[in-house]
C-alpha positions in Angstrom: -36.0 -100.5 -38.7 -38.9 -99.6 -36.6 -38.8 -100.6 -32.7 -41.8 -103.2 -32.9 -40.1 -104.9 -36.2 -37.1 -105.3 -34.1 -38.7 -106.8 -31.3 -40.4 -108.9 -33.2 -37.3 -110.2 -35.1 -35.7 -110.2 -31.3 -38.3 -112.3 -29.9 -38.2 -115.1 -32.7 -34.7 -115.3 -32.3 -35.0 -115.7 -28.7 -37.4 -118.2 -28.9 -35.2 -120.1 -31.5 -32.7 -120.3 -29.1 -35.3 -121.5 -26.4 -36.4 -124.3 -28.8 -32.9 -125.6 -28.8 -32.1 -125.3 -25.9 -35.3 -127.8 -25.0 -34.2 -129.9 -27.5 -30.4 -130.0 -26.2 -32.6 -131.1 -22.6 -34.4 -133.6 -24.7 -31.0 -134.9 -26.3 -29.6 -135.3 -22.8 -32.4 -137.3 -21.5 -32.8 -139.4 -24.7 -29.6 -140.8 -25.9 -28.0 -143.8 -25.4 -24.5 -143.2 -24.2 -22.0 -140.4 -23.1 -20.9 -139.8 -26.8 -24.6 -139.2 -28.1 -25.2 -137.1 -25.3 -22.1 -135.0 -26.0 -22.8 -134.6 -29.1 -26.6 -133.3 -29.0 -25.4 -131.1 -25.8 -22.8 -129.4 -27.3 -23.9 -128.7 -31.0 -27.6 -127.8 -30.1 -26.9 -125.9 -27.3 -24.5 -123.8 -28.5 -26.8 -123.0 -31.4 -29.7 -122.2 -28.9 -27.1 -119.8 -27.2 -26.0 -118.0 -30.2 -29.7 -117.7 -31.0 -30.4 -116.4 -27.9 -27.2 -113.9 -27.5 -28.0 -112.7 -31.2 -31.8 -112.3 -30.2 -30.8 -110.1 -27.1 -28.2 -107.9 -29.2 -30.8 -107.0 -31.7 -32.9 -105.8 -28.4 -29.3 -104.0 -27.2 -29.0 -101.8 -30.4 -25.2 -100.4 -30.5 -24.1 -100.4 -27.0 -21.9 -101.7 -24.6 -24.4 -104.5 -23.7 -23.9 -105.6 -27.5 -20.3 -105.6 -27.1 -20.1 -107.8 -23.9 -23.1 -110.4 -25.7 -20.6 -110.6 -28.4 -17.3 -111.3 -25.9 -19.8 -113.9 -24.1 -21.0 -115.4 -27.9 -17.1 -115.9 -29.0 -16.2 -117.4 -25.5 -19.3 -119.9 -25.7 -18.2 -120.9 -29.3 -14.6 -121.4 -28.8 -14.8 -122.6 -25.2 -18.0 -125.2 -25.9 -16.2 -127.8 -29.0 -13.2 -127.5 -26.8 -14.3 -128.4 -23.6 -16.7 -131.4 -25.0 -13.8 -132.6 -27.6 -12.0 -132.6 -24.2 -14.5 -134.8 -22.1 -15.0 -137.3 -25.0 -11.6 -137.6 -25.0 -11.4 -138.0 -21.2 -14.6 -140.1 -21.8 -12.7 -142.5 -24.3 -9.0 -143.0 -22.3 -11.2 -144.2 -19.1 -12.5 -146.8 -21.3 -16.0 -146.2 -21.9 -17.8 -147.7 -25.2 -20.3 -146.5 -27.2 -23.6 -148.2 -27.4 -24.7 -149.5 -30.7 -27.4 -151.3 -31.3 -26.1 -154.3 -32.6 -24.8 -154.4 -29.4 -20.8 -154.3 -30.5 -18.7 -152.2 -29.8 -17.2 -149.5 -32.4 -13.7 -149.5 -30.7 -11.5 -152.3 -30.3 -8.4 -152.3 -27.9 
């Protein structure tokens, strides 16, 4: 591929991962409770990430840059369900509840 073709296809992959990334912010400030929050943060902003590491790779072209992006992309995507899976966990033994809007609870103890 030609370089502006490649920049072009860089730049709308790095502005896909920007657009998650605002809505992972958005997620954060909009939903209800700890689990919601979780949730939005760690599934849209670890596609916004990968969007953006991918995006900066095609920029890279074969190089070592490309090969540390893609030891930082595998970190994010094994370290990012672990780490939330962990704090909903911690989240759930302390005892807080979701919200729902009935106003119930979705646990019972």
């Amino acid at each position: 591929m030609t370089a502006p073709a490649l920049q072009w296809i860089s730049g709308m992959l790095l502005l896909s991962g920007g657009v998650f990334c605002l809505a992972t912010g958005l997620g954060l400030l909009r939903m209800p409770d700890v689990y919601t929050r979780m949730h939005a943060a760690s599934v849209l902003d670890t596609l916004g990430a990968g969007f953006m590491l991918l995006g900066l790779m095609v920029l890279a072209g074969w190089t070592l840059v490309t090969a540390k992006l893609i030891i930082l992309a595998l970190l994010i995507f094994f370290a990012g369900p672990a780490v939330s899976h962990a704090l909903a966990k911690a989240a759930r033994e302390a005892g807080v509840q979701p919200t729902l809007s009935e106003g119930g609870s979705l646990w019972k103890r």
